[in-house]
C-alpha positions as CSV (number, residue, x, y, z in Angstrom):
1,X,-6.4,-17.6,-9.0
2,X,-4.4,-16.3,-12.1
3,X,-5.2,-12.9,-13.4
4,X,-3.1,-10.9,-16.3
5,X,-1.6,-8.5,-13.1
6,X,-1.7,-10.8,-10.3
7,X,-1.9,-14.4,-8.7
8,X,-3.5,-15.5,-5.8
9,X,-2.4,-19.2,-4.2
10,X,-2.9,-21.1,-0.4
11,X,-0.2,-23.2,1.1
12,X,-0.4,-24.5,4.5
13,X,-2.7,-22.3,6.0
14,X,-0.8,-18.9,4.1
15,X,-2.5,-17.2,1.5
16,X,0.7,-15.7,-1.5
17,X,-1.0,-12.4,-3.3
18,X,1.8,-11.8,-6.1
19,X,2.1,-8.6,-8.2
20,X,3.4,-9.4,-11.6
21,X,3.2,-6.4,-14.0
22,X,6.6,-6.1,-14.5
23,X,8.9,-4.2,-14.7
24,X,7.9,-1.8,-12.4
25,X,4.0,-3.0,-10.9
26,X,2.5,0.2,-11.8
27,X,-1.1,-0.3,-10.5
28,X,-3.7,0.4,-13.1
29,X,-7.0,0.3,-12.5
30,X,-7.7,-3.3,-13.9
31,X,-4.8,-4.4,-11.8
32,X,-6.2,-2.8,-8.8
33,X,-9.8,-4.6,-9.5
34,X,-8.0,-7.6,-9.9
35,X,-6.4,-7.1,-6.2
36,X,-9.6,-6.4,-5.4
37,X,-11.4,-9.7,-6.4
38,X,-8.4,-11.4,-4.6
39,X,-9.1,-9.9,-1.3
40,X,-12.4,-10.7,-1.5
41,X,-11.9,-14.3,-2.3
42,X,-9.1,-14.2,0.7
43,X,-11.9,-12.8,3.1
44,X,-14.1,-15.9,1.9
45,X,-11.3,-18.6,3.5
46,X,-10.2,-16.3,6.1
47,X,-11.2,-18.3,8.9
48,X,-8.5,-21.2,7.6
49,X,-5.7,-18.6,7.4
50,X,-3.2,-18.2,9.9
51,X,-1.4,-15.4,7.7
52,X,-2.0,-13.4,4.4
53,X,1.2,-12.2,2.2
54,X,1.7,-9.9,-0.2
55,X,4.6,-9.8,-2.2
56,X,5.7,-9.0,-6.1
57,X,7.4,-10.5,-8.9
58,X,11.0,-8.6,-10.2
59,X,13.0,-6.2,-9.1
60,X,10.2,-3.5,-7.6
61,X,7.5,-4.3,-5.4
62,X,5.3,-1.3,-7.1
63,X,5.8,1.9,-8.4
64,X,2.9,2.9,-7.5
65,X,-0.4,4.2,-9.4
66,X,-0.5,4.7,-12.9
67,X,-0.6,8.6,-13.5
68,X,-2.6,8.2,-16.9
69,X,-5.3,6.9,-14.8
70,X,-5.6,10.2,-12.8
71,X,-6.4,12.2,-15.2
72,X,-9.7,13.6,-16.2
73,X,-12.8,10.9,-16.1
74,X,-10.4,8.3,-14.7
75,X,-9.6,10.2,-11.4
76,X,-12.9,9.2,-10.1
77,X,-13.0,5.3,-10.8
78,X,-9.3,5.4,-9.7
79,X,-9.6,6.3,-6.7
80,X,-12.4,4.1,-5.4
81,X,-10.9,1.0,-7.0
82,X,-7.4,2.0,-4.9
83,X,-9.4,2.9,-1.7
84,X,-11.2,-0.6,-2.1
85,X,-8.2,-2.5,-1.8
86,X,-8.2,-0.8,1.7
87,X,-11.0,-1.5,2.9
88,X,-10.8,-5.2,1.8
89,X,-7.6,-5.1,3.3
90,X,-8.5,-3.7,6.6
91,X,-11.7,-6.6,6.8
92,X,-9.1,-9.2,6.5
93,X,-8.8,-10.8,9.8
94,X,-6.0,-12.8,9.9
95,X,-2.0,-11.5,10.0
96,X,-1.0,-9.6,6.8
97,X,2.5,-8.9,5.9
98,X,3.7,-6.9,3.3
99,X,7.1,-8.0,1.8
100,X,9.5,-5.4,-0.3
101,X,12.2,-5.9,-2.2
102,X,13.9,-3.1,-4.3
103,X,11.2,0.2,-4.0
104,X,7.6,0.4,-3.2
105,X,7.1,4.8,-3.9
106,X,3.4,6.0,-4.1
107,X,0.0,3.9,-4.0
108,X,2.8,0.5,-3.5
109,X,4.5,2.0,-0.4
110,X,0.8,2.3,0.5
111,X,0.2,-0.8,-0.1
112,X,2.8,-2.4,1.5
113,X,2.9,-0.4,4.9
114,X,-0.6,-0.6,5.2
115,X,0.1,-4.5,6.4
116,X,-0.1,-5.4,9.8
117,X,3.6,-6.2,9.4
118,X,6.6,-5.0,6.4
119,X,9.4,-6.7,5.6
120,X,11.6,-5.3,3.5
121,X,14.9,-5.7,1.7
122,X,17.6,-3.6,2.9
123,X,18.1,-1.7,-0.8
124,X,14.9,-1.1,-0.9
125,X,13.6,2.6,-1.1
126,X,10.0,4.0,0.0
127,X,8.3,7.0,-0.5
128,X,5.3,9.5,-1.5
129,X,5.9,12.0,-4.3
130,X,3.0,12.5,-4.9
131,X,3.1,16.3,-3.7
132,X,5.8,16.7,-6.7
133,X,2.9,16.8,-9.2
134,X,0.7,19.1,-7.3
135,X,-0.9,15.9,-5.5
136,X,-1.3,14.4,-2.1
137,X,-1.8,10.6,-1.2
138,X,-5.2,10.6,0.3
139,X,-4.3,6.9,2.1
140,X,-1.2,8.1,3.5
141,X,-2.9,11.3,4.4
142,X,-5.5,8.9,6.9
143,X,-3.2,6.0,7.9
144,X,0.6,7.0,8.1
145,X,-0.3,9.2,11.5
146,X,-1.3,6.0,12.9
147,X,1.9,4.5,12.3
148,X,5.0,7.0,12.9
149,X,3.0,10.0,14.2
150,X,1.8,13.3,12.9
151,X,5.6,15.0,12.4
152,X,7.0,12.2,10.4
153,X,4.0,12.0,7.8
154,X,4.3,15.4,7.5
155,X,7.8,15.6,6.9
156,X,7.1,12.5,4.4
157,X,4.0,14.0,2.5
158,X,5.5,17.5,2.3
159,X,8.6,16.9,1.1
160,X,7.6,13.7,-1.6
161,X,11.8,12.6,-1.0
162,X,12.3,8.9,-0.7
163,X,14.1,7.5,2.2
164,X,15.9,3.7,3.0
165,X,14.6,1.0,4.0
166,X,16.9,1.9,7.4
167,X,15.0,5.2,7.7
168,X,11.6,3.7,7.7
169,X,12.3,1.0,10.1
170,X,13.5,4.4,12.3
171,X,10.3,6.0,11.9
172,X,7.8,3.1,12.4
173,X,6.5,3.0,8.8
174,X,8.3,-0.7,8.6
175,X,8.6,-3.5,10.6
176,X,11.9,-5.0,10.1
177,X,15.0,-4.5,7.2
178,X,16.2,-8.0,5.7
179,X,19.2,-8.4,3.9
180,X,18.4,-9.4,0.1
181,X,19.7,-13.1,0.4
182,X,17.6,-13.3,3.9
183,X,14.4,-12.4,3.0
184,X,13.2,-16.2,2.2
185,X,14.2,-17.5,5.3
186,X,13.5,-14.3,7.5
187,X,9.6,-14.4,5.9
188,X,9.5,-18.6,6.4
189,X,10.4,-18.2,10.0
190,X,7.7,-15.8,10.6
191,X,4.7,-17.6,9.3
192,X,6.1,-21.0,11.2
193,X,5.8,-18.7,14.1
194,X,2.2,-17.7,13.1
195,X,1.3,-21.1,12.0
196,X,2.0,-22.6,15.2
197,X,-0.7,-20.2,17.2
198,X,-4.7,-20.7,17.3
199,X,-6.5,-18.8,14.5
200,X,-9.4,-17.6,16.6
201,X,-6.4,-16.0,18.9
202,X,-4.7,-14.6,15.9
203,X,-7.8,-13.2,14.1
204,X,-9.2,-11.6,17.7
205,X,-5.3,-10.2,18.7
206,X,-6.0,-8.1,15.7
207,X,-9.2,-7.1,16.0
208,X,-8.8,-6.1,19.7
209,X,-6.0,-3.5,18.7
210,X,-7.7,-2.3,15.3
211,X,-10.6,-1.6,18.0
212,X,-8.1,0.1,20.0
213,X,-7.4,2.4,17.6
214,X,-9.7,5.8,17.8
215,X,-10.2,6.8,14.6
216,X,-11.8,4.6,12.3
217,X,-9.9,4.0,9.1
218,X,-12.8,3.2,6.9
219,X,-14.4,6.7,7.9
220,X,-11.3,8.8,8.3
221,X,-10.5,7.5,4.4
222,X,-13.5,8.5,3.4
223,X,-13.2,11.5,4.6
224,X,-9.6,12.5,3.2
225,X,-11.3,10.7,-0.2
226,X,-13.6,14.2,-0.8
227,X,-10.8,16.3,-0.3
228,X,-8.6,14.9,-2.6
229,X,-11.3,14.6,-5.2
230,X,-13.3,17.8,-4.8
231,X,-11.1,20.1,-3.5
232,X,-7.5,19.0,-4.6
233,X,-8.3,17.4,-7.7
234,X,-10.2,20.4,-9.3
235,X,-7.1,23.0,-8.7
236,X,-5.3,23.9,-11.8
237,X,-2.3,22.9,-10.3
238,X,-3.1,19.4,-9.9
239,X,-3.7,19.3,-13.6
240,X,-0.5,20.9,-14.1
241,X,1.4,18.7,-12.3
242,X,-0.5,15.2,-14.0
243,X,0.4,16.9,-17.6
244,X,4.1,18.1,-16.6
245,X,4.9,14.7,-15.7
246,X,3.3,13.0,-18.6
247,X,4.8,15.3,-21.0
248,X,8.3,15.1,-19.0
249,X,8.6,18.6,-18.4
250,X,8.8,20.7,-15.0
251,X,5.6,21.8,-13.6
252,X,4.6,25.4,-13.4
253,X,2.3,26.0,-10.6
254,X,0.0,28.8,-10.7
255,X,-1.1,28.3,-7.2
256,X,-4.8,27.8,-8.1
């Protein structure tokens, strides 16, 4: 599967999801349909998948969501073609891994942590600065307590800094930090592992701790969704902070 944004291929029982709008993988929202579409096709040939990888093309994994695509009429389409990816995502039964090389900030840290497991390159950087332009990431707002813990999103979120690849390994949002020239080898390793065990034992591993899990991502999400919409997205602030960044300028929040 070749798209203009993305390609999807099978190898050996591994499905390769590749983001290619370089230079920086800014999801728009035809990129994001196109993810879409490849998850879908991935949840179709699940059941002869021992693993699912997501990786990108250049020097950044993803800079995250286009900002032009949050503004005004946009907002709304945006944000359900993002949040599908998630839910596709979170249907897919076998193994994901995310894979990051250089930075993943925004909707492509999302993205990439929202894997069963992340590798990624030691110079690599993550974060969410979204609260910079008046904003909060509604995914991160749902999942990332799941995976470091209500402190450390909120430190995260609040804040909108970036942190190492080092740091996130430290808080849980990763799974392991590869050195650059090691990431090839360190990913191959893993799927041999994974290739060697019984699908069915993979596929029900995962769904037996997903079940674990209280909350319910799908509902939680939708949730968070119609704050960020209704309530955040309205404010003048958030408006301020879309047009401050697309005119290059520093915001100036009324508070409202």
């Amino acid at each position: 599967m070749n798209d203009d944004y993305i390609t999807l291929h099978v190898e050996d029982h591994v499905a390769w999801l590749t983001l290619h709008r370089e230079p920086m993988n800014i999801l728009n929202i035809q990129m994001m349909k196109e993810i879409g579409q490849a998850l879908e096709s991935v949840l179709q040939m699940e059941d002869n998948l021992n693993a699912f990888v997501i990786q990108a093309e250049g020097k950044v994994f993803s800079a995250g969501v286009a900002v032009e695509d949050h503004v005004g009429e946009l907002a709304e389409p945006m944000i359900h073609a993002f949040h599908k990816i998630f839910h596709l995502l979170a249907k897919i039964s076998c193994p994901t891994i995310g894979v990051v090389e250089g930075a993943a900030i925004g909707g492509g840290c999302e993205l990439a942590t929202f894997c069963d497991i992340t590798f990624v390159s030691e110079n690599a950087k993550l974060g969410q600065p979204e609260i910079n332009l008046g904003l909060f990431p509604p995914l991160s707002a749902a999942y990332f307590p799941w995976l470091m813990g209500y402190n450390k999103t909120m430190e995260m979120l609040l804040t909108g800094k970036n942190i190492t690849a080092e740091e996130a390994q430290e808080i849980g949002l990763i799974n392991k930090v590869v050195k650059p020239e090691e990431m090839k080898e360190e990913l191959n390793n893993f799927l041999d592992n994974l290739k060697a065990k019984s699908r069915p034992a993979l596929r029900l591993t995962k769904k037996a701790v997903r079940r674990s899990m209280a909350t319910s991502i799908s509902s939680t999400l939708s949730e968070v969704e119609q704050i960020y919409l209704w309530e955040l997205m309205t404010t003048e602030d958030a408006k301020e902070g879309l047009d401050s960044f697309m005119e290059k300028r520093e915001p100036e929040w009324v508070h409202s």
